[in-house]
SEVEX-261868 format. One line per 10 residues: number of its first residue (from 1); their letters; for each residue x, y, z of C-alpha. Coordinates in Angstrom, 3 decimals, padded with zeros to 6 digits. Layout:
# SEVEX-261868
NUM	a	X,Y,Z | ...
# end
This chain:
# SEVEX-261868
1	xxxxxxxxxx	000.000,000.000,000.000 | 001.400,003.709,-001.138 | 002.669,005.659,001.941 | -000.779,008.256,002.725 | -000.109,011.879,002.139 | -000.557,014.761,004.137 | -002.546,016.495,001.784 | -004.896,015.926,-000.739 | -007.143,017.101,-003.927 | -010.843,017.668,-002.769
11	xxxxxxxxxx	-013.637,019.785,-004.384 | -014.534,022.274,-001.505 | -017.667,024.024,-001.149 | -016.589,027.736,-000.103 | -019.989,029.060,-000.911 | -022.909,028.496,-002.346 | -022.596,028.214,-006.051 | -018.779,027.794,-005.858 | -017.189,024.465,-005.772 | -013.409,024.681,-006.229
21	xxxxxxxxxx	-010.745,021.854,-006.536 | -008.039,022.581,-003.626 | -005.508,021.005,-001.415 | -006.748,020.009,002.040 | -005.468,017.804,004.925 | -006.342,014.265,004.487 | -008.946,013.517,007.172 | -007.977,011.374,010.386 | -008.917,008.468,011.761 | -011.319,008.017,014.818
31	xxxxxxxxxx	-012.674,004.866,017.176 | -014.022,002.169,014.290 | -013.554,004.756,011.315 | -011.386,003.749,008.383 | -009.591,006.121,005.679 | -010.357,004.926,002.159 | -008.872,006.177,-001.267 | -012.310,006.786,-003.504 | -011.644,005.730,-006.970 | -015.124,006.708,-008.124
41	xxxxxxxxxx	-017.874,009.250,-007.010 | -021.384,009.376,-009.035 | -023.613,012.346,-009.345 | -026.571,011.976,-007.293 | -029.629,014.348,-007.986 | -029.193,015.862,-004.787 | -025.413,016.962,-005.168 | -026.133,020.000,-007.569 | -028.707,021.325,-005.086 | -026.236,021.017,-002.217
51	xxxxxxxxxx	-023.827,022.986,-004.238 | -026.407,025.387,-005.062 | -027.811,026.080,-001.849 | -026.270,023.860,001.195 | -027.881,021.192,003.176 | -029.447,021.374,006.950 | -025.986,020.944,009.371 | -023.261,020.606,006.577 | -020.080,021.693,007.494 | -018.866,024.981,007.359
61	xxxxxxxxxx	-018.107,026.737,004.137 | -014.921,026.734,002.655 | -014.388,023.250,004.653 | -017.179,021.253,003.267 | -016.444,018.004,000.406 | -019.854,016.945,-000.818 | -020.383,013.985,-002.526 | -021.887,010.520,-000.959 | -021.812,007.356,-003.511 | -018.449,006.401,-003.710
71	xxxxxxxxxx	-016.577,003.741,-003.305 | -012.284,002.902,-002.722 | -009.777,001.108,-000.853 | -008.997,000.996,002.583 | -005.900,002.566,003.468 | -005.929,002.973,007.232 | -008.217,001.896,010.340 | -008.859,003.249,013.939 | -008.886,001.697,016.748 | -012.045,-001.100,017.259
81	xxxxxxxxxx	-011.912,-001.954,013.609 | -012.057,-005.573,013.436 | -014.312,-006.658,010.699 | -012.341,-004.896,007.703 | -009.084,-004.700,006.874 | -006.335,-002.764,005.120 | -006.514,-003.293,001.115 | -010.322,-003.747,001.565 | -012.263,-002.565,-001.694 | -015.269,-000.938,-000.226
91	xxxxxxxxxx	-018.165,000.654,-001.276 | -020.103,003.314,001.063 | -023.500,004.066,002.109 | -023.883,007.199,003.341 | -026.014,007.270,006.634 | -024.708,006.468,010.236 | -026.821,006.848,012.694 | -026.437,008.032,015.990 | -026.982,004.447,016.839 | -028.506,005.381,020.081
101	xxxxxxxxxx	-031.662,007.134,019.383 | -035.095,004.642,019.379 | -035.157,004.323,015.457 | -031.409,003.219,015.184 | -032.157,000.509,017.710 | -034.930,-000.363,015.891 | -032.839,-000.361,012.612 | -034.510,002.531,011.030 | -031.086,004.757,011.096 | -031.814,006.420,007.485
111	xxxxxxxxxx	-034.158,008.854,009.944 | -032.231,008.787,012.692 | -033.787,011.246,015.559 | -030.392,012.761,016.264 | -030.028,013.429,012.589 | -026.934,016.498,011.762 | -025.554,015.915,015.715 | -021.878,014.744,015.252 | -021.380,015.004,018.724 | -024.706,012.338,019.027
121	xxxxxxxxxx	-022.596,009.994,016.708 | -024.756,010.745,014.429 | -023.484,011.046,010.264 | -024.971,011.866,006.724 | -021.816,011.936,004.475 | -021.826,014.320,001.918 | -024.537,015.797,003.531 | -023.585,016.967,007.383 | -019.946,015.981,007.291 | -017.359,015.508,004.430
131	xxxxxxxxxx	-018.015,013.318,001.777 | -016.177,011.366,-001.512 | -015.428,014.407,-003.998 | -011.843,013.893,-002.771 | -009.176,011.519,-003.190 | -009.490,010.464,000.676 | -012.584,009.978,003.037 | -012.981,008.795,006.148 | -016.041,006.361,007.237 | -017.528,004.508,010.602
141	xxxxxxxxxx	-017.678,001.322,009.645 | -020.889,001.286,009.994 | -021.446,003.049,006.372 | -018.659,000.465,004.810 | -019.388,-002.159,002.963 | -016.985,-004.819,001.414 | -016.772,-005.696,-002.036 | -015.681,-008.758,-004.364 | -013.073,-007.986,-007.182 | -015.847,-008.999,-009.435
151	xxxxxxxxxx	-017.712,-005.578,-009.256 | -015.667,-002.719,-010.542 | -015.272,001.159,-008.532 | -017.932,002.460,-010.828 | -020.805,000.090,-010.920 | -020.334,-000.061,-006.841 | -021.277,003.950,-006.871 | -024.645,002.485,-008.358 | -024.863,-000.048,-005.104 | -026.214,003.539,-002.970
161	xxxxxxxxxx	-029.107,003.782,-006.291 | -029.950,000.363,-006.014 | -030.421,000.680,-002.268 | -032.779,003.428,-002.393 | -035.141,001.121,-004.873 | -034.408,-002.406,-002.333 | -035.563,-000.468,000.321 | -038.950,000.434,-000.860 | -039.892,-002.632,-001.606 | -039.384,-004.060,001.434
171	xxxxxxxxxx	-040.781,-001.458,003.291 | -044.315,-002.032,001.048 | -043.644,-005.773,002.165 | -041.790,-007.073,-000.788 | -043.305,-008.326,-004.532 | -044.655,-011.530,-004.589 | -043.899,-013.863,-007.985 | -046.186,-013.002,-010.847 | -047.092,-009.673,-009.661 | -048.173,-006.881,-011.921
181	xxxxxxxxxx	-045.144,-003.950,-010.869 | -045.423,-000.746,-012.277 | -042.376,001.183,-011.922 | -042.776,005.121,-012.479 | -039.922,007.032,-013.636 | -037.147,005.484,-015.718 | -034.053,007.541,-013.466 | -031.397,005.774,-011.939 | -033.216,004.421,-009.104 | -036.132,003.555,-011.288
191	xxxxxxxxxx	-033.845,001.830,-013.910 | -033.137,-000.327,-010.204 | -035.962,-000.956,-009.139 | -036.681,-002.466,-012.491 | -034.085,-004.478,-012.149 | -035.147,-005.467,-008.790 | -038.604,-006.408,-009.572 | -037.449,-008.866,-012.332 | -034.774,-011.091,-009.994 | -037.678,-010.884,-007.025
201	xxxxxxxxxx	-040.238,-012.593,-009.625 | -042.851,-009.897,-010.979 | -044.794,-011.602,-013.861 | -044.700,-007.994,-015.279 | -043.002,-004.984,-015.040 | -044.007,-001.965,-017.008 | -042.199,001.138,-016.859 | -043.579,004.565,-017.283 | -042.176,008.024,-017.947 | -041.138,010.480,-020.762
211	xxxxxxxxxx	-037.705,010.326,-022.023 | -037.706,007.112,-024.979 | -034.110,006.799,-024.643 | -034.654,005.801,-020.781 | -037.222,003.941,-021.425 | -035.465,001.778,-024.262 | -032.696,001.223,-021.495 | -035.597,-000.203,-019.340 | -036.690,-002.472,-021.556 | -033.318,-003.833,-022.000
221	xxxxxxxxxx	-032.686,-003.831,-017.915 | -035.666,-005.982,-017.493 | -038.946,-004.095,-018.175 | -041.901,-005.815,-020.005 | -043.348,-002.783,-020.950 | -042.293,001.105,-021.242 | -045.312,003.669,-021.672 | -044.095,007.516,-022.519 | -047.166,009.444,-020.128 | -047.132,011.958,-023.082
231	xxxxxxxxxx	-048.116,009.406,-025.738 | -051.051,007.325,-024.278 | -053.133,007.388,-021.653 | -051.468,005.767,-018.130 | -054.353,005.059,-016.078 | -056.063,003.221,-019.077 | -053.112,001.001,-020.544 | -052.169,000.202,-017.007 | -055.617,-001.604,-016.131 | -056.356,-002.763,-019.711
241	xxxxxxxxxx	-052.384,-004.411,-019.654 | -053.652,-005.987,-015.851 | -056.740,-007.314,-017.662 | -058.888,-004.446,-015.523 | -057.329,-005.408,-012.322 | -054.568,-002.578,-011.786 | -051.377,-002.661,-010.962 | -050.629,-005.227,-007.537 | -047.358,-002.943,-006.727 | -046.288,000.751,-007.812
251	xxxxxxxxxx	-043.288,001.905,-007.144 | -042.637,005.492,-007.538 | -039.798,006.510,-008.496 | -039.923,009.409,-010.326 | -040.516,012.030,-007.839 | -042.919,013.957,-010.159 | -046.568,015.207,-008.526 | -048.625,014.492,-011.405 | -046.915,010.747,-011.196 | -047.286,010.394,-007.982
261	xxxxxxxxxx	-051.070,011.486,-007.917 | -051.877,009.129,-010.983 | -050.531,006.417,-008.912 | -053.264,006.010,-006.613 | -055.924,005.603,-009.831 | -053.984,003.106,-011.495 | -053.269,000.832,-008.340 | -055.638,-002.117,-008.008 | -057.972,-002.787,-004.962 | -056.158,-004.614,-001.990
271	xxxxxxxxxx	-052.584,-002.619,-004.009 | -049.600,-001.396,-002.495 | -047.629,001.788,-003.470 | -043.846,002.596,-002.304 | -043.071,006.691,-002.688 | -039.017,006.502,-003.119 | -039.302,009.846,-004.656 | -038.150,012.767,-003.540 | -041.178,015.321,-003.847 | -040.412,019.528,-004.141
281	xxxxxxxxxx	-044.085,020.021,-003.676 | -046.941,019.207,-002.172 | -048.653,016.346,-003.877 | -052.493,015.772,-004.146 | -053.751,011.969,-003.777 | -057.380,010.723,-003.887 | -056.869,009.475,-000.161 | -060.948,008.505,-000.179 | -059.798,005.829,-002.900 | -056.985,004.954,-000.953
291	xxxxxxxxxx	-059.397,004.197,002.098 | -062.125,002.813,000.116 | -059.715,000.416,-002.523 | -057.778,-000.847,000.980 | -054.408,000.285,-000.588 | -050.933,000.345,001.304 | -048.497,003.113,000.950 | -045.266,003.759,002.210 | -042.519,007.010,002.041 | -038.907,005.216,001.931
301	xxxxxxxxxx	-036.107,007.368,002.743 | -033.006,006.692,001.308 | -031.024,003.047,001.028 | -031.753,001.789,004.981 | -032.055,-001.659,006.068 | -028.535,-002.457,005.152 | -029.719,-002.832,001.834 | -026.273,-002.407,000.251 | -024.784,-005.576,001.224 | -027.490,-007.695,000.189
311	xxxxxxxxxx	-027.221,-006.093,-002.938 | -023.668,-006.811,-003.077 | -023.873,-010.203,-004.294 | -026.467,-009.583,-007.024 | -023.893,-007.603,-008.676 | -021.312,-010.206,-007.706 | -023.839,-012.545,-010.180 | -024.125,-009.913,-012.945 | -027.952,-009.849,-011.778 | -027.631,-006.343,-011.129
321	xxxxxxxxxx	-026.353,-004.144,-013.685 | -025.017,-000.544,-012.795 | -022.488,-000.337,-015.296 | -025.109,000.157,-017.973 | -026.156,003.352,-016.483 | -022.946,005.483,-016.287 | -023.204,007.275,-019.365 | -020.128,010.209,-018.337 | -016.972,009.855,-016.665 | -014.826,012.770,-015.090
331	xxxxxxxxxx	-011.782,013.706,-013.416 | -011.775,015.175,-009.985 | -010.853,018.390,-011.285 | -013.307,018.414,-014.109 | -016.635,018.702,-011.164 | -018.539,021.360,-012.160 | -018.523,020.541,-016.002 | -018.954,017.151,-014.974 | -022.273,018.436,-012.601 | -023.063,020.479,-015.805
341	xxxxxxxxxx	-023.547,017.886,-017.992 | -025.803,016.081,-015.418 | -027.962,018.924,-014.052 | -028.267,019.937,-018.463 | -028.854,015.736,-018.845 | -026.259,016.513,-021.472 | -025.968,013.752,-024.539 | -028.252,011.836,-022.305 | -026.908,012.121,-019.061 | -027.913,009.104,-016.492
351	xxxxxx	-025.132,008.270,-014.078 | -022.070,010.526,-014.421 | -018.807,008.755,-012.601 | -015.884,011.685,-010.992 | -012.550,009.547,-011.129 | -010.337,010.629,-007.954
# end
C-alpha cells in the first residue's frame, strides 16, 4: 500500500454556487472509522442542489467536500476496527446513525432522531460531514461495505441507487412472484428498481415516464413494458395491460406530482404503493380511494435496512447491472462541467462517474 499523504485534492464548497478543486489535509482516523482512497464518485440528484444552496448541518463553508456514492480502498483503520481490513475494496452508504436514538435501535437509522448531531454519533456523508469528492474519506464502519473484485469502482457507486429502490420494496412488504409492478420514472433508481422487480419474480413490469431513450434502457434492464405518459393514456393502458385489475405494486420513483397522484388511480384494490421519490411540492392523492380500494403506501427514505450488502452479491452474479447506467466519466478536477452535464442531462446524461 502507497505511503498516505498529508494532503490531498478535494472539491470544496466555499460558498454556495462555488465548488473549487483545492488542497486540504487528508482527514484522520477516529474509534471504528477507516480512511479509504475513492476511486469513483457518481452524481446523485441531490449533489447539484447542495452545491447550489447547502444542506441542513453541513459543514462549514470553505471546509465542506460533498459527494456521498463512492466507493475505494482501505488505506488505514482506527482503533475497534475488526471486521475490515487494510486493502479492503469498499463501497459506502452514506447514513450512520447516531446508533442510540429509538429508530437506530430499531434499525430505522436512514431517519435517525439525532439526525446532523456529530457530537450524538450521528453522520450523513456528503450531507452533514465531508463526503467522496476527494481523493481520501474517512467512514464509521458502519457506512462500509466490502466488495468482491468482481464488481468494478464504478458500478459499486450504483450499489447507494440500487439501495434506495431495495428499500422500498421491502418497506411495502416485498413483490410476490407473478405480480403486476409498475415502476414510475425510468431515473437511476427507477432503472433499479426495475431491475429489482425482475430477480424478485414480478410476472410484469411496465415502466412509465417520458424520455424514450430511458425507457429503451428499461426495456433492456428488465422491463416488459415502457409507456411515454405523453403518448397514451397511463391510467387506461395500465388496467387494460392488468386485464382491468390494476397494478398489484407501484413503485414510484420518479418524484414527479402528477406521477405520484396518478398512482393512486392506477393501483388495483387490496394494491400497495412505495413513494421513493423525492417530492419539491406538495402532492395531491385521492386518499378517499386509498381508504375505500384498501391500498398500502409507504414514504422510503433513502437506502436503509442495510440494503447495500445484500445487494452486493447480485452484482457479484451480474444480476444487477449498474455499469449500464454510467453514461459520463470525469476527473476530480473536471466537477462542475462534470455536474453540468448532469444537471443539463447533457448527450443523455444518467449516471455521471468523478474519477479521484
Amino acid at each position: 500500500m502507497n505511503k498516505i499523504p498529508g494532503k490531498m485534492k478535494a472539491a470544496v464548497l466555499f460558498d454556495y454556487g462555488d465548488l473549487r478543486i483545492t488542497e486540504v489535509d487528508v482527514p484522520r482516523v477516529a474509534y471504528q472509522e477507516v480512511l479509504i482512497k475513492v476511486a469513483s464518485c457518481a452524481i446523485c440528484g441531490t449533489d447539484p442542489k447542495i452545491v447550489a444552496s447547502g444542506w441542513p448541518n453541513h459543514p462549514p463553508l470553505g471546509e465542506f467536500i460533498p459527494g456521498h456514492e463512492f466507493s475505494g480502498t482501505i488505506v488505514k483503520k482506527g482503533e475497534g476496527v475488526d471486521r475490515l481490513n487494510v486493502g479492503d475494496r469498499v463501497a459506502v452508504e452514506p447514513h450512520k446513525g447516531c446508533g442510540i436514538c429509538e429508530n437506530c435501535i430499531r434499525g430505522l437509522y436512514t431517519t435517525c432522531l439525532n439526525y446532523g448531531n456529530n457530537e450524538m454519533g450521528h453522520r450523513h456523508y456528503g450531507f452533514t460531514t465531508n463526503g467522496g469528492y476527494a481523493e481520501y474519506a474517512v467512514n464509521h464502519i458502519n457506512s462500509v461495505h466490502v466488495l468482491p473484485d468482481t464488481v468494478s469502482f464504478d458500478a459499486a457507486t450504483l450499489i447507494t441507487t440500487a439501495g434506495s429502490a431495495l428499500y422500498g420494496i421491502i418497506r411495502i412488504g416485498g413483490i410476490f412472484a407473478g405480480e403486476t409492478v409498475v415502476v414510475s420514472g425510468p431515473g437511476p433508481i427507477g432503472l433499479m428498481a426495475v431491475q429489482l422487480a425482475r430477480i424478485m419474480g414480478a410476472g410484469q413490469i411496465i415502466l412509465t415516464g417520458t424520455r424514450k431513450s430511458r425507457l429503451d434502457l428499461g426495456l433492456e434492464l428488465g422491463a416488459d413494458i415502457a409507456l411515454n405518459i405523453h403518448d397514451v393514456d397511463i391510467n387506461d393502458h395500465i388496467f387494460e395491460l392488468s386485464r382491468g385489475k390494476g397494478a398489484d405494486l407501484v413503485l414510484e420513483c420518479s418524484g414527479s406530482a402528477a406521477a405520484a397522484t396518478d398512482s393512486i388511480e392506477y393501483c388495483k384494490k387490496n394494491g400497495r404503493i412505495a413513494f421513493i421519490g423525492i417530492y419539491k411540492e406538495p402532492v395531491t392523492l385521492n386518499l378517499n380511494k386509498v381508504v375505500q380500494w384498501n391500498i398500502s403506501t409507504i414514504g422510503s427514505k433513502a437506502e436503509g435496512d442495510w440494503c447495500l450488502d445484500r445487494l452486493i452479491p447480485y452484482m457479484d452474479k451480474k444480476m444487477l447491472n449498474g455499469e449500464s447506467l454510467i453514461t459520463h466519466r470525469f476527473p476530480l478536477e473536471k466537477i462542475n462541467e462534470a455536474m453540468e452535464v448532469y444537471s443539463k442531462r447533457i448527450d443523455g446524461a444518467i449516471k455521471v462517474v468523478i474519477h479521484t
